[in-house]
C-alpha positions in Angstrom: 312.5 -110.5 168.5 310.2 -108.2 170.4 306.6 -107.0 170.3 305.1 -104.8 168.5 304.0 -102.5 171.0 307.8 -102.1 172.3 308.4 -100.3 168.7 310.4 -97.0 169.4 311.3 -94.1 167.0 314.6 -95.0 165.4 314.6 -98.8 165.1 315.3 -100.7 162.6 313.2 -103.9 161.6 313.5 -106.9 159.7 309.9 -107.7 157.1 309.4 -108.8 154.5 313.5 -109.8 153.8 313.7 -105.9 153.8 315.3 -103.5 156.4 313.0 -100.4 157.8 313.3 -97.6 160.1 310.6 -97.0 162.3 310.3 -93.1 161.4 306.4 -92.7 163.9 304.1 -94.8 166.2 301.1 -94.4 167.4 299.1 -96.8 169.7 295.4 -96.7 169.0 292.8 -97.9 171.2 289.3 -98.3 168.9 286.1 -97.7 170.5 286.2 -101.6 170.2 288.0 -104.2 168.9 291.8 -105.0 170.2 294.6 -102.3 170.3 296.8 -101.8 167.1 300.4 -100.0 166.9 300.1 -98.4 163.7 303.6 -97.5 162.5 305.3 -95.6 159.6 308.4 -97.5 158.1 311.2 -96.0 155.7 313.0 -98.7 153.6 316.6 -98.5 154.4 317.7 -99.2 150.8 315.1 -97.7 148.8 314.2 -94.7 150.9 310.3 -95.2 150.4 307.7 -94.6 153.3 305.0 -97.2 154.1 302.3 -97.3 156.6 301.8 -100.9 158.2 299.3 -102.1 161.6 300.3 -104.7 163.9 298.4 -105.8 166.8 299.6 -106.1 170.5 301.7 -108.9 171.0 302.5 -109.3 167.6 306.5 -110.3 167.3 309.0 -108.3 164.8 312.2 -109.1 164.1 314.8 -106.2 165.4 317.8 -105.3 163.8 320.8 -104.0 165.7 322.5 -101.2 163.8 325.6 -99.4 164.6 327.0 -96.3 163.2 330.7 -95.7 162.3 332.2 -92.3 161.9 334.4 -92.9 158.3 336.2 -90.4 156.4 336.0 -90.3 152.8 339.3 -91.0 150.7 338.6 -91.3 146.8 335.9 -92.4 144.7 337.2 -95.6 142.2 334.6 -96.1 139.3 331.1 -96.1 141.1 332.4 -96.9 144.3 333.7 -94.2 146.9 336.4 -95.7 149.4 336.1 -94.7 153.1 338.6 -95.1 155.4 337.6 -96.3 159.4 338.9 -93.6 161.9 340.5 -96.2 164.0 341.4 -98.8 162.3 342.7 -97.6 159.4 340.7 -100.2 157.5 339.3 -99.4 153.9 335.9 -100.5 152.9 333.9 -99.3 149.1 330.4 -97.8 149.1 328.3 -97.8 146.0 327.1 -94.4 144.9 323.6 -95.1 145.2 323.9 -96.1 149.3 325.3 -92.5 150.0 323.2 -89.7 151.0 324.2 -86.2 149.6 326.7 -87.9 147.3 326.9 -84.3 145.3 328.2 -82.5 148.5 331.5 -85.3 149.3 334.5 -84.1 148.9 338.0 -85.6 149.8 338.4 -85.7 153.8 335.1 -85.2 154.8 333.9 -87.6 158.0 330.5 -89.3 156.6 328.6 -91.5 159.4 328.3 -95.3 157.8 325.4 -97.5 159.4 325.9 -100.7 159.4 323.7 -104.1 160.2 325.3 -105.3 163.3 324.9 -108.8 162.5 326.1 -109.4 158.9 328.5 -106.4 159.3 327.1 -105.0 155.8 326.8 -101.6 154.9 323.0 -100.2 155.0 324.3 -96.8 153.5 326.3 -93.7 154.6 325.2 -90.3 155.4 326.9 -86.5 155.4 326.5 -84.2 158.1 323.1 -82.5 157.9 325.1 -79.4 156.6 328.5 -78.9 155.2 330.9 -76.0 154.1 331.7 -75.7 150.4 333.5 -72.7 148.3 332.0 -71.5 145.0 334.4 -72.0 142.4 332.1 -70.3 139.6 328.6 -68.3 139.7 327.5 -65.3 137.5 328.8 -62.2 139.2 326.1 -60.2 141.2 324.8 -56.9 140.7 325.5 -54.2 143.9 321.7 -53.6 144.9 320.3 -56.8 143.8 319.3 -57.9 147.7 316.1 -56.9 148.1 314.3 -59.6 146.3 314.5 -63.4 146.9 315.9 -63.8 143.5 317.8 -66.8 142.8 321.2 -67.9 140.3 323.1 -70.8 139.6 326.3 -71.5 141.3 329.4 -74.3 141.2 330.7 -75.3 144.3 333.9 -77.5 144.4 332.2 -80.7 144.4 330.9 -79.7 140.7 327.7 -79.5 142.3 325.3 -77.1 141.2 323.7 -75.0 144.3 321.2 -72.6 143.6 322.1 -68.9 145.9 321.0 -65.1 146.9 322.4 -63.0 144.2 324.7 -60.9 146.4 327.2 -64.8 146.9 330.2 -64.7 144.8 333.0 -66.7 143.5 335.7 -68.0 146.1 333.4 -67.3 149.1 332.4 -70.3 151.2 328.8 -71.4 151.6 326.7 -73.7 154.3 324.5 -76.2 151.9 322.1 -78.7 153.7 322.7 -82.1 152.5 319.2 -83.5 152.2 318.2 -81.3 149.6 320.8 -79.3 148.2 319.4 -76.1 149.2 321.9 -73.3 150.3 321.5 -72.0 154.2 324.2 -69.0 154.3 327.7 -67.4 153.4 330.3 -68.7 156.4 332.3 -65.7 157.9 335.9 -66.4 157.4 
């Protein structure tokens, strides 16, 4: 347990039976009245933000989290099976717990967060950006750069990506997981 106005950027809480990231505090001092910690939470499962105040003193349950570097084997029916880096032991994910799901592809090393004291996985996460090739995009037009125009393109996940005209099949593209949006060709 700790207080409320110990609340850091990063933790995770127990309320409610639910599990939150503390994403922003701010301790507010009225003109009067008591101090207040008003703090915005993110549900670890469900991904939603919520706004909540506590007052000074006021005790929340902390969870301790660790994070596990996992690389990803195969995906069996709606689970994806990871693989731990040292141990060589194999745990299932479902679909719905992994961030960037679209962007995993065979081998990749995925960062798995887990609650330290039940040992359960809270989800898994990709690198903020990863390299994929194209394996199929309409061919672009020579001189078609100088607008920000936009086409569709297939990257080896089966993925759709949306990129600059002038990107082509078989060439190799940064893609930021959180939103599927393309960030630049990678030099070979």
């Amino acid at each position: 347990m700790i207080n409320s106005q110990d609340v850091k950027n990063g933790m995770c809480i127990r309320m409610d039976g639910k599990l939150y990231f503390v994403i922003e505090f701010l301790h507010v001092k009225p003109g009067k009245g008591n101090t207040i910690m008003r703090v915005k939470l993110k549900d670890v499962v469900d991904g939603y933000v919520l706004e909540r105040r506590f007052n000074i003193g006021e005790k929340l349950e902390d969870v301790r989290i660790e994070r596990r570097q996992y690389q990803y084997l195969y995906a069996e029916g709606d689970n994806y099976i990871f693989m731990d880096q040292e141990s060589y032991e194999q745990i299932p994910i479902e679909k719905d717990k992994i961030t960037g799901v679209a962007f995993l592809k065979e081998g990749f090393i995925v960062d798995v967060i887990f609650d330290g004291s039940t040992e359960t996985v809270l989800f898994a996460e990709l690198p903020m950006k990863v390299d994929l090739q194209i394996t199929y995009s309409e061919p672009g037009v020579k001189g078609d750069t100088a607008t920000n125009t936009l086409k569709p393109a297939t990257v080896e996940t089966g993925a759709t990506v949306m990129v600059p005209l002038f990107v082509n099949v078989g060439e190799i593209i940064k893609i930021d997981t959180r939103d599927g949006s393309y960030c630049e060709r990678v030099k070979a």
